[in-house]
C-alpha positions, 0 to 999 in steps of 0.5 A: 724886133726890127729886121737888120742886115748883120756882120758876120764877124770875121767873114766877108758875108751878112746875115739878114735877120727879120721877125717870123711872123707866120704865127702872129694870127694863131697862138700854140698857146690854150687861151684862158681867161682873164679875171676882172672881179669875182663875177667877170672874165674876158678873153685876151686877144691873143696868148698875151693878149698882145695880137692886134698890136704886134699885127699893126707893127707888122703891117706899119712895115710893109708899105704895099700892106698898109696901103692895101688895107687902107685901099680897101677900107676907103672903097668900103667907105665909097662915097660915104653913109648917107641917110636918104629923107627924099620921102619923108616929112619935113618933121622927120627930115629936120629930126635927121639933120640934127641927129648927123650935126650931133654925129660924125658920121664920116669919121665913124663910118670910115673907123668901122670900114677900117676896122672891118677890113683890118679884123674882120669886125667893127664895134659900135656903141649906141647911146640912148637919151636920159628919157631912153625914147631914143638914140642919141648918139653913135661912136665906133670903138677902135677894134683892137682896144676891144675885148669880149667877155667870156662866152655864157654857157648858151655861147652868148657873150654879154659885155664887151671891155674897152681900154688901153690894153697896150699899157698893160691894164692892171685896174678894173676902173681903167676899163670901160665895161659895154654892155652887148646887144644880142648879134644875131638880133640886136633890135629885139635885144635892145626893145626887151631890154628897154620893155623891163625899164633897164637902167642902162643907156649904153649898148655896144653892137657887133659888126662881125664878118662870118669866117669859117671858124667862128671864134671871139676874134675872127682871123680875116682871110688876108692873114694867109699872107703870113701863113704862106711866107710871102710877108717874110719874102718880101720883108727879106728883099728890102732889107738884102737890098737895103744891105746891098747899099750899105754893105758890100759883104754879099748877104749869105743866111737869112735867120728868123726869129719869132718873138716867142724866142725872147720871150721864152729866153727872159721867163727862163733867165727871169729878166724882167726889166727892158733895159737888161731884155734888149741887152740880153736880145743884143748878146742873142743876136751876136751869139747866132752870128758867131754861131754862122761866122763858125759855120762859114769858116769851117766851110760847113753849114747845119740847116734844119727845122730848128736851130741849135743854140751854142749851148746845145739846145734845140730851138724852133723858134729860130729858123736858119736859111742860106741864101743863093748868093749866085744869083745873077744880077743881084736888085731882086727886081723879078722877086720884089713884083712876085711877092707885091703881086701875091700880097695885092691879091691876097687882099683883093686889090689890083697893083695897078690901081694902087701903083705899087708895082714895082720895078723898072719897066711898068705894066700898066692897064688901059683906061676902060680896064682900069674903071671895069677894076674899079667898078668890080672892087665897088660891087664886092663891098656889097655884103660889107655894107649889108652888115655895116648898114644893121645899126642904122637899120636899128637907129632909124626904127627906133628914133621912129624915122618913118620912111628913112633909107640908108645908102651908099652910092658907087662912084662910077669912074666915066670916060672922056666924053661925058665931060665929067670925071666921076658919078654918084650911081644909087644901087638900082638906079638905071642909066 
């Protein structure tokens, strides 16, 4: 649902309403697994399996989000994944440079930063050649079209599942089945593996972020953005504002409406077609309105926890909030910089070195803090990159590339008078 800015009819006043996405990352709902055939079972991400896309079309609508996740994925990226062959022989120098022409590896390492920062794990998929003495090739699997199987009774999960899930996946040949290296020794996995002449020649690798509660899917610190309600403030100020513009009628309630309202409504009145689901959203919606155009005429307005339906039925998916309309001024200028603010900080990303605070009157930072920012931001990627640098430890060791680091080097913002606008810094390289 797309938040709108309504008539009430009758009433000089609007309700603005806007999707509740307090509950995206967690669902009320027990998650059991799904069938593929008789011997294999995954876990759907999500009640619906539906979470990591209804959290992207959140995050596609706020543009301080979007560009804090992007922000932190390229300063994951710093100046990008490179295999060191300062010290080794040319035969394995020349053997290394094949390798990267044969691998994208700007476009993957760039793919599974992204995926680390957006959920909290990265999955990459190793390809042997057909003689299995080496690794051939790299891929990054895309996170959210991602699904693991069921946990074993030792709590190992074996296979990871690839497909469009989106499009409703109702055949077992439309998914791709993976399987998964051990996470805790990946390595060793793969070399028992090959020592019993496995067959296999494609192995996926989880990159996973330890969370405090470890879980199939991890749910990444930032989603307290949603859990606080800031996401919803400020979602609320851009559509009061986009109403303020097209609307004269003063905006008086805000109602949110979780998706699990529709979703209950069309399961009870077995509506199952998606012409007549948004017919009957539409008639949703308008019932609500008449319900606060009854309440603003009779001068009486009923708030509470959960809302009650013209009918007479309780509803806790759809909360009502009257707005103080005597507010002076009216732009939300203070509001809108209070909730940019908690976002960036949430996601670790200071305002300034995105440029999106907002408002008339900027504050802005001097040069030296700016580069001290960017140089703190660098340094916290540190244990990101541990984790993302296990596969390569892997490819080296096992392609036999004696002698071959994997690095990425900080860029160092520099001052006027070094003449330069920037500088590659190895980590332990001194001044």
């Amino acid at each position: 649902m797309q938040p709108s800015v309504e008539t009430l009819p009758g009433v000089h006043a609007a309700a603005a309403l806007v999707r509740d996405g307090t509950a995206v990352f967690r669902d009320d709902t027990d998650i059991v697994p799904v069938r593929i055939n008789d011997r294999e079972e995954y876990m759907p991400w999500g009640a619906d399996n539906m979470m990591p896309y209804n959290i992207m079309d959140l995050i596609e609508q706020d543009e301080t989000l979007a560009t804090c996740l992007l922000w932190n994925a390229q300063m994951c990226y710093g100046s990008g994944l490179r295999y060191n062959t300062g010290k080794v022989s040319q035969e394995v120098r020349e053997k290394v440079d094949a390798w990267l022409i044969e691998n994208s590896l700007p476009q993957y390492f760039l793919g599974v930063a992204q995926d680390l920062k957006h959920w909290g794990f990265a999955v990459s998929v190793i390809i042997l050649s057909n003689d299995g003495k080496s690794i051939a090739r790299l891929v990054r699997k895309e996170a959210c079209y991602c699904r693991f199987a069921k946990a074993d009774r030792q709590g190992k999960i074996k296979r990871v599942y690839y497909a469009m899930w989106r499009d409703s996946v109702t055949r077992e040949q439309d998914i791709e089945k993976i399987e998964l290296l051990d996470e805790i020794s990946p390595y060793a996995d793969l070399m028992g593996r090959m020592e019993k002449n496995t067959k296999e020649r494609k192995f996926a690798i989880v990159t996973r972020v330890p969370t405090a509660d470890h879980t199939y899917y991890p749910i990444p610190y930032w989603a307290a953005i949603f859990r606080s309600r800031w996401y919803n403030i400020k979602q609320l100020i851009g559509v009061a504002k986009e109403g303020k513009i097209k609307n004269s009628a003063p905006i008086k309630y805000l109602v949110e409406i979780s998706d699990k309202y529709f979703e209950r409504l069309y399961r009870q009145e077995g509506i199952t077609d998606p012409k007549k689901q948004r017919e009957r959203m539409l008639k949703a919606k308008s019932e609500i309105l008449d319900f606060l155009a009854g309440a603003e005429n009779s001068g009486k307005t009923w708030f509470a926890n959960f809302y009650t339906t013209p009918d007479g039925k309780e509803c806790h998916e759809v909360q009502i909030t009257k707005i103080d309309t005597t507010k002076q001024g009216g732009d939300w200028e203070s509001d809108i910089q209070e909730a940019v603010n908690m976002i960036c900080f949430t996601l670790q990303v200071h305002s300034n070195l995105v440029g999106s605070v907002p408002g008339k009157s900027q504050s802005n930072n001097s040069g030296s803090d700016k580069r001290e920012l960017y140089t703190i931001a660098q340094a916290l990627q540190k244990p990101y990159h541990d984790l993302l640098f296990t596969v390569h430890h892997i490819i080296c060791r096992f392609n036999g590339w004696k002698g071959v680091s994997v690095e990425v080097p900080f860029i160092q913002l520099t001052t006027l008078d070094e003449n330069t606008d920037a500088k590659q810094v190895k980590v332990g390289e001194e001044e």
